[in-house]
Residue, then its C-alpha position, 0 to 999 in steps of 0.5 A: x563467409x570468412x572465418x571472422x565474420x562467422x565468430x563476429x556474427x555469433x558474438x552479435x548473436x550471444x549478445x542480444x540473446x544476454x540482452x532479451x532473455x531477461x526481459x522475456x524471463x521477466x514479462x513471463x513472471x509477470x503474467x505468472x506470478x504463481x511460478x513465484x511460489x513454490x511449496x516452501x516459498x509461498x506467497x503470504x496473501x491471496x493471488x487474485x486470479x484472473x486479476x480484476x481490471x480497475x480504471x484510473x476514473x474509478x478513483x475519485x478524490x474525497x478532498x481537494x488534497x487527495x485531488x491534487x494527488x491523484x495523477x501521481x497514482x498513474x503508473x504506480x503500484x497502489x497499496x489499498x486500504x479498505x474502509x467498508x463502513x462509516x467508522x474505522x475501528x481498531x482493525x481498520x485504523x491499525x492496517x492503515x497505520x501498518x503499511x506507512x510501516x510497510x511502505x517505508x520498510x520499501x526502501x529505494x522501492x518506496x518511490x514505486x508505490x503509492x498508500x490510498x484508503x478506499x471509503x465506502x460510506x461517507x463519516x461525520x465530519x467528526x470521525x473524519x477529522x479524527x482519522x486522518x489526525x491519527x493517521x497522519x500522527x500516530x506512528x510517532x507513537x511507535x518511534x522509539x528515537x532517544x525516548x527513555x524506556x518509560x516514554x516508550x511505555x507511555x507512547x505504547x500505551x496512548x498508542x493502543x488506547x487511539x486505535x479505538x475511535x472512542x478516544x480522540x486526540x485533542x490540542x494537548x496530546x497533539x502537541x505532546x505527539x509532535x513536540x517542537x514540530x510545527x503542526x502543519x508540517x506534522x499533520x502532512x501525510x502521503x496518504x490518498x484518500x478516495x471513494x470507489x465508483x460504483x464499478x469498482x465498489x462492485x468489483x471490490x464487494x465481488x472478491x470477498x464474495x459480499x462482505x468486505x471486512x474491516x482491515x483488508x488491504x489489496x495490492x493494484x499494480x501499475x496497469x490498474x490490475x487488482x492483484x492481492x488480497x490480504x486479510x484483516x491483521x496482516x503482517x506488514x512484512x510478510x506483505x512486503x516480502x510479497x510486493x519486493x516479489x512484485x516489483x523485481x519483475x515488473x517492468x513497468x512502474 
């Protein structure tokens, strides 16, 4: 072998090397996500480890809108809120409203993942309509734009005083939240609204050990894996500090 082709043959070498490793470093993060972590960096919600396995099959879609959506979850990394209860109080209809915030503050990632709300237990129609009317509605509350400082005072208040499911929204406050918006355009939300099978209402009752509070949120990566958890009144940055952590080294979804 001459000289040349011995520096040709290394050069081929250094390449591949520059090529693969990244992707080594990266698959071995993604099966240690602790390594992410260390005493001063550490992660602001719980590891799930070993990860629980789910099944796409145990999403089933509580309305015909939620059907027509359910294949874009494949592949995706799903944000989970929980509704263990027939009602959504403060807490539960807070966290749901607080990571739209967490998806959004996503950026080019947005399109990565997915928000889903798992029910437990079925609501009147009532509570139903009520929930998804504020869950589709209520973030324009939070929306400062051109508003004065005495509308955004206003907008905070009604904005507290919906987080209590005794309160509804009727025509007039919906037409005053959305202005010269058209109402069914307003009322369109991302959000995929699903009930568990029974396996992964069983997996899920399993990782808080019976007792699943109002307002936890989990985090499901694109294989289907259960791998966060976090508890009632997280923050929805200290969250997405998390999940950025998440989707740097994933290399699927």
């Amino acid at each position: 072998m001459t000289k040349q082709q011995k520096k040709n043959r290394l050069l081929m070498i250094v390449i591949f090397a520059m090529s693969i490793i990244p992707f080594g470093v990266a698959w071995h993060l993604s099966k240690n996500v602790q390594l992410l972590h260390n005493d001063h960096t550490t992660n602001k919600g719980q590891l799930i480890t070993p990860p629980v396995t789910t099944e796409h099959a145990d999403l089933l879609a509580l309305d015909a809108d939620s059907t027509q959506k359910l294949p874009d979850l494949v592949g995706r990394w799903l944000i989970v809120n929980v509704i263990p209860k027939n009602t959504c109080a403060a807490i539960c209809l807070k966290a749901i409203l607080d990571t739209r915030q967490l998806q959004l503050m996503l950026n080019k990632d947005m399109l990565r993942t997915r928000r889903i709300v798992t029910v437990f237990e079925s609501m009147t129609a009532a509570a139903s309509q009520q929930l998804w009317l504020k869950e589709a509605l209520m973030w324009r509350l939070l929306d400062k734009g051109a508003k004065t400082e005495i509308e955004q005072n206003a907008d905070a208040a009604q904005y507290n005083s919906l987080l209590n499911p005794v309160n509804s929204l009727d025509e007039a406050s919906i037409a005053n939240i959305i202005g010269q918006d058209a109402k069914d355009a307003a009322l369109q939300s991302d959000l995929v609204k699903i009930t568990p099978s029974a396996s992964l209402r069983q997996k899920m009752i399993d990782i808080k050990k019976g007792v699943i509070p109002e307002g936890m949120l989990l985090l499901i990566d694109p294989l289907g894996n259960i791998m966060m958890q976090y508890e009632p009144g997280f923050d929805p940055y200290k969250v997405k500090s998390d999940l950025m952590h998440l989707l740097r080294i994933s290399q699927i979804g």
